[in-house]
C-alpha positions as CSV (number, residue, x, y, z in Angstrom):
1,X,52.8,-38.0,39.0
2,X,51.9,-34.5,39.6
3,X,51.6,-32.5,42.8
4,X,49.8,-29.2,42.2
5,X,49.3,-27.9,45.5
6,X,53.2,-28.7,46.7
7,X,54.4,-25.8,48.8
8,X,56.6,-23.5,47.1
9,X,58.7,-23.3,49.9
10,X,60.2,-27.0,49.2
11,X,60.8,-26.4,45.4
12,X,64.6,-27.2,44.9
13,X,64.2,-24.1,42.2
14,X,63.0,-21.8,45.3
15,X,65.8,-23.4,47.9
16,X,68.6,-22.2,45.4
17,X,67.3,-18.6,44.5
18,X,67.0,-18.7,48.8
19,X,70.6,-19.6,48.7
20,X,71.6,-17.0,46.2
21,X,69.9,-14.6,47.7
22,X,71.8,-15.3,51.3
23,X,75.1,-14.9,49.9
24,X,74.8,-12.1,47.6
25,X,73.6,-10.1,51.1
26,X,76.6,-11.1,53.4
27,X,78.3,-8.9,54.7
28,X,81.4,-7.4,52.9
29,X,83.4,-8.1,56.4
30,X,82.4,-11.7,55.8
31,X,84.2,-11.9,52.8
32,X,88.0,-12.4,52.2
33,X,90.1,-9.4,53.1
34,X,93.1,-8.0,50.8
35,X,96.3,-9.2,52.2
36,X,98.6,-6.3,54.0
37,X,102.4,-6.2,53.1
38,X,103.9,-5.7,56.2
39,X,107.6,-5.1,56.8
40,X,109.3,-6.8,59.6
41,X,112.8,-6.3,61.4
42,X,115.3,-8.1,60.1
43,X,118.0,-9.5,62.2
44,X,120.9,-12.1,61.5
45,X,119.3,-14.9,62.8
46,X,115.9,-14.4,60.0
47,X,118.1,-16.2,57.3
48,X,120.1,-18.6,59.7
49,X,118.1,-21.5,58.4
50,X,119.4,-21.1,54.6
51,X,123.0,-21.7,53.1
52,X,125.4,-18.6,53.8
53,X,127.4,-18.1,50.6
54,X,129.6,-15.5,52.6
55,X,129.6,-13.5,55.5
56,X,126.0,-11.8,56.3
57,X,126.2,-7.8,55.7
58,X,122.2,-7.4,56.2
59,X,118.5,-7.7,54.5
60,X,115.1,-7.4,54.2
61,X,111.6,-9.5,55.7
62,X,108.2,-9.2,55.8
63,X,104.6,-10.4,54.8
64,X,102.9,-10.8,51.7
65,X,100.1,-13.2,50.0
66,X,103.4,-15.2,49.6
67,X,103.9,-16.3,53.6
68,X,107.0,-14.8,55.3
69,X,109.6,-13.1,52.8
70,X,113.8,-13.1,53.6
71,X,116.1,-10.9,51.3
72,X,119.6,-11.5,52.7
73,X,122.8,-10.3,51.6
74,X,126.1,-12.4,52.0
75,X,129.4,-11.0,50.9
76,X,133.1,-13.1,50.5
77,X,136.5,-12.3,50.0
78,X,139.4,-13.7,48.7
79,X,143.0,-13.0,47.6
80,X,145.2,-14.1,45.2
81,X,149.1,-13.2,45.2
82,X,149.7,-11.7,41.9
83,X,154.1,-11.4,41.7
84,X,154.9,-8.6,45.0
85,X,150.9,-7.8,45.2
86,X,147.7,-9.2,46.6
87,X,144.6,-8.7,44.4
88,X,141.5,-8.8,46.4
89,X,138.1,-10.7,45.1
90,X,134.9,-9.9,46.4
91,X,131.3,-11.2,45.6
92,X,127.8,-10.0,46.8
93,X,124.7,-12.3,46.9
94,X,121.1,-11.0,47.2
95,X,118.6,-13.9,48.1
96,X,114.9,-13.8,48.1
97,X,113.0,-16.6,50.2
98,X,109.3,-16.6,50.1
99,X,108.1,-19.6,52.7
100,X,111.4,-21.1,52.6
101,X,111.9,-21.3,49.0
102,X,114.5,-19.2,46.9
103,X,112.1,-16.7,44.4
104,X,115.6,-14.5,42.7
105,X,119.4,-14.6,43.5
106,X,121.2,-11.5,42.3
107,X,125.3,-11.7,42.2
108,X,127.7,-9.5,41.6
109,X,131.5,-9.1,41.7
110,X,134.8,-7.3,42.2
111,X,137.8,-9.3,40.8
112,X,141.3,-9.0,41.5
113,X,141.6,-5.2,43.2
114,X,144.5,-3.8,43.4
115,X,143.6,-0.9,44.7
116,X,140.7,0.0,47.3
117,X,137.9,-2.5,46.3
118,X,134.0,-1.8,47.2
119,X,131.3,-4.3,47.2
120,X,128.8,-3.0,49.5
121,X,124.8,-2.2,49.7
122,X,124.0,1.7,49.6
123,X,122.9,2.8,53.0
124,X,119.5,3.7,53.0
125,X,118.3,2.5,50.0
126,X,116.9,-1.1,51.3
127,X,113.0,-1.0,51.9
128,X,109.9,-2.9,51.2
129,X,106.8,-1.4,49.7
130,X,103.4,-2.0,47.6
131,X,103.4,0.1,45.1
132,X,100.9,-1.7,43.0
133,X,98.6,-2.7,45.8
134,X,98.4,-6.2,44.9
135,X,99.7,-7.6,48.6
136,X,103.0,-9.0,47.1
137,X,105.7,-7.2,48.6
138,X,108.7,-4.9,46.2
139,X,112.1,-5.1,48.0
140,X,114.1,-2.5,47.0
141,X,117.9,-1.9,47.8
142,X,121.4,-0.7,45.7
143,X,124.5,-1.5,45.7
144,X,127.9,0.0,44.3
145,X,131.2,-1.9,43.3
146,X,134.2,-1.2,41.8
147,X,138.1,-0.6,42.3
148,X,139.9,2.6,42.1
149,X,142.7,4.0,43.1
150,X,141.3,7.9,42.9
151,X,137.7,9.7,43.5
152,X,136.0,8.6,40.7
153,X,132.2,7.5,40.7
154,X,132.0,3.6,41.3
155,X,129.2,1.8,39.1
156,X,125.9,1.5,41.3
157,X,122.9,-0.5,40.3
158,X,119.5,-0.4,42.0
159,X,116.9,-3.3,41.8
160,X,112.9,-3.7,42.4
161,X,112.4,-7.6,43.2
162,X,108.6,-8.8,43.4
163,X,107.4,-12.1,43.2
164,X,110.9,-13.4,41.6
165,X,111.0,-10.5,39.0
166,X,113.5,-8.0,38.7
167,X,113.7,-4.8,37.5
168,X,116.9,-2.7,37.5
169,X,118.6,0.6,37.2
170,X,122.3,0.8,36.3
171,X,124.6,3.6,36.5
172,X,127.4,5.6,38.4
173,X,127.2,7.3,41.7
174,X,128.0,10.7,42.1
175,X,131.2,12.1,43.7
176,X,132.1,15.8,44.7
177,X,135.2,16.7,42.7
178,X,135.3,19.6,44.4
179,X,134.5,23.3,43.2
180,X,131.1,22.9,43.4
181,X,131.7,20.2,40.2
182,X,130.1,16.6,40.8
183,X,130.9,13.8,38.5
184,X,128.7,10.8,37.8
185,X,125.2,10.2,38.9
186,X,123.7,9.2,36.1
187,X,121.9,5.4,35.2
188,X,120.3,3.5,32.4
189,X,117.0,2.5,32.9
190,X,116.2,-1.3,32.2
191,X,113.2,-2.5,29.5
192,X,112.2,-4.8,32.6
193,X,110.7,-1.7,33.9
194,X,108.5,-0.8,30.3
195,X,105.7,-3.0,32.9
196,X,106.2,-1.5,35.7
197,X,105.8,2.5,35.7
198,X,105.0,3.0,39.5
199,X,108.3,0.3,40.5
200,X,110.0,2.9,37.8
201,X,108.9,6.7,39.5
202,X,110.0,4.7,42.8
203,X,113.5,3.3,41.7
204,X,114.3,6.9,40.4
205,X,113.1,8.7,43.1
206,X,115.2,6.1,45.9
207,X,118.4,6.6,43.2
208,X,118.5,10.4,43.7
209,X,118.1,9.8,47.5
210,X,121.5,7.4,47.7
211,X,123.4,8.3,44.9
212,X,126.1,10.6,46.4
213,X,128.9,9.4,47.7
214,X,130.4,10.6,50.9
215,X,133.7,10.5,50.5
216,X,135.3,13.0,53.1
């Protein structure tokens, strides 16, 4: 049956091109907002709730479009009589947790010293950022390690975690051999960063920042 003089108005056709219309003028407020990395301070008892590997030394938190971020960093020790002399172990962990769960666990490790052993994150160089603007948060930090017995550069790696990705720079720091002569400094660049140019200009420019090592 036909109905030529229904009212346009109740045409399912017309109430769906209403619709249409409606939403395609809302508001921009009205419409999901881009989510805000936002660092928060960090203190010991931010990564109480997860499994310490070692003793606590410091981290990272914040916010992201993952929930609540924790890098923490645990360090341990041991020692190992080796004939007259103690050798000293030390290991470093770096854990990311995004809403509870573990995104990336870096390790490293200094075995059997038998001199002056460092394990230990670079002042200064921890720091969260969003250099690609995409609201998930890069966590930034270095660390050096090595044993020696003189003023030599210890090897020094600096890593760019997003998401559970890494990206790293490894290399040397630089020491003041005096004269006006420095030795070390230098890194090799990792193909993890080939993706990343903006985590890259950042990781260099936070390398040059730390790298010296104050030694006096």
């Amino acid at each position: 049956m036909r109905y030529p003089n229904r009212p346009l108005e109740h045409s399912p056709r017309r109430a769906l091109l209403v619709a249409l219309a409606a939403l395609l003028a809302a508001p921009l407020a009205t419409r999901a907002a881009p989510v805000t990395v936002k660092a928060l301070p960090f203190a010991p008892n931010a990564a109480a709730g997860f499994k310490a590997p070692g003793k606590l030394i410091g981290g990272l938190r914040w916010t992201d479009r993952n929930g609540e971020n924790v890098l923490a960093f645990w360090r341990g020790e041991s020692q190992r009589r080796v004939g007259d002399e103690t050798r000293l172990s030390a290991i470093l962990h770096a854990r990311h947790y995004a809403a509870n769960k573990l995104l990336r666990e870096v390790k490293d490790l200094v075995e059997r010293c038998e001199f002056d052993l460092t394990l230990a994150i670079v002042d200064g160089s921890a720091q969260v950022t969003d250099l690609d603007k995409d609201g998930i948060g890069e966590a930034t930090f270095a660390y050096k390690l090595g044993c020696r017995s003189d003023v030599s550069p210890l090897a020094m790696k600096l890593l760019v975690l997003e998401g559970g990705a890494k990206h790293i720079l490894r290399g040397e720091t630089r020491v003041d051999v005096g004269g006006g002569e420095h030795m070390g400094g230098t890194y090799k660049v990792d193909a993890s960063f080939a993706r990343a140019p903006a985590f890259l200009a950042h990781a260099k420019k936070v390398w040059q920042a730390v790298v010296d090592e104050r030694l006096r």
